[in-house]
C-alpha positions in Angstrom: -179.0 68.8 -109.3 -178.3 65.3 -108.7 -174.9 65.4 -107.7 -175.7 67.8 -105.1 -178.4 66.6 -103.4 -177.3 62.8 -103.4 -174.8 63.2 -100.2 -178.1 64.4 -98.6 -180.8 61.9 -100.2 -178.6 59.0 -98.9 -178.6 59.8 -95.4 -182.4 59.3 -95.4 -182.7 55.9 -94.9 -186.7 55.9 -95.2 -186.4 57.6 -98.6 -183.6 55.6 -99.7 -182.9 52.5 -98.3 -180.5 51.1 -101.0 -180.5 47.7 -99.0 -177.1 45.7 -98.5 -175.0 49.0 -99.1 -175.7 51.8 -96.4 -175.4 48.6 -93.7 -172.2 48.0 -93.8 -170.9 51.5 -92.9 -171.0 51.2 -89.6 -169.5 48.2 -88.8 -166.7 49.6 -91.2 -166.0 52.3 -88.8 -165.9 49.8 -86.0 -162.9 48.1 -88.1 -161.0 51.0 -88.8 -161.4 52.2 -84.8 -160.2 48.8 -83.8 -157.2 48.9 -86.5 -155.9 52.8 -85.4 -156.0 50.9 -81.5 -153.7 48.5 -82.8 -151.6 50.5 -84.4 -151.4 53.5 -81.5 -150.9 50.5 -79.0 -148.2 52.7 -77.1 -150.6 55.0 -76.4 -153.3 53.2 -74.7 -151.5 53.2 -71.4 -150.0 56.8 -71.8 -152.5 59.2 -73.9 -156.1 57.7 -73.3 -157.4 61.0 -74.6 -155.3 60.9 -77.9 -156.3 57.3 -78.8 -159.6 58.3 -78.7 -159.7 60.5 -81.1 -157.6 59.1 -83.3 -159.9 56.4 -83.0 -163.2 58.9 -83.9 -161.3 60.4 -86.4 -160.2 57.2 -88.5 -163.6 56.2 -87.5 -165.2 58.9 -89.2 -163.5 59.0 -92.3 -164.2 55.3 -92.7 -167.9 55.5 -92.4 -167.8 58.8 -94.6 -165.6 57.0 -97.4 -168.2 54.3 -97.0 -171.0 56.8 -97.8 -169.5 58.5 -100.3 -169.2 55.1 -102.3 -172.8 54.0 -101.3 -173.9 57.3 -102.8 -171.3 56.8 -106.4 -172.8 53.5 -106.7 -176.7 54.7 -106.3 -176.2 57.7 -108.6 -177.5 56.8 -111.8 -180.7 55.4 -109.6 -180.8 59.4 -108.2 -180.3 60.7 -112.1 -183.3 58.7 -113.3 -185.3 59.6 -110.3 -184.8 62.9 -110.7 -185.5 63.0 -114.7 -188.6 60.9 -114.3 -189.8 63.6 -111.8 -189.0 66.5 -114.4 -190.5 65.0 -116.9 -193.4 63.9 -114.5 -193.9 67.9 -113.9 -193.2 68.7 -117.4 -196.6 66.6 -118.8 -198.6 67.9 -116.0 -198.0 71.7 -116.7 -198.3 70.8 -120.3 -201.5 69.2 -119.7 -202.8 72.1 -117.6 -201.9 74.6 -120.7 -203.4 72.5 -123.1 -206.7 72.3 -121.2 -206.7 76.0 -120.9 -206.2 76.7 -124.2 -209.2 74.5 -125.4 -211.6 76.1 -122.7 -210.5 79.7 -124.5 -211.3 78.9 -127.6 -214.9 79.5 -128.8 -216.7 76.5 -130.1 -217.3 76.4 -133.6 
């Protein structure tokens, strides 16, 4: 359950801020634009069109990549989370049985 609701959870930056990681993407993507512009350089002045989206591509991937790792390295703090909430639930229904069961019973 964890794995696949991470890539989600980690996009909600209210939720889960995981500070000093998710910051960093952005600027990442900014690199990687600014490297694929040096390395297309012939095709600045003949293929605007083309360098831009090679640049959004690369872009793209970059900040995704970044994600992706900002999410690996949060995991385990998403697998207690979510364990911590089951077993949260788990009490409370238990608790809620238990109760009912006493109020059943006739007292003796």
């Amino acid at each position: 359950m964890v794995i696949a609701l991470a890539p989600m959870l980690q996009r909600w930056a209210r939720l889960f801020p995981m500070p000093g990681t998710r910051s960093g993407c952005p600027a990442m993507g900014r690199y990687e634009a600014l490297l694929t512009e040096a390395a297309l350089a012939d095709l600045a002045g003949r293929d605007g069109a083309a360098l831009a989206y090679a640049q959004a591509n690369q872009s793209g991937k970059a900040v995704a990549d970044c994600l992706a790792a900002t999410t690996t390295l949060w995991l385990p703090v998403y697998g207690v989370a979510a364990a911590v909430l089951v077993g949260a639930v788990a009490w409370v229904r238990d608790r809620a049985r238990a109760g009912k069961g006493e109020a059943r019973t006739p007292a003796g």
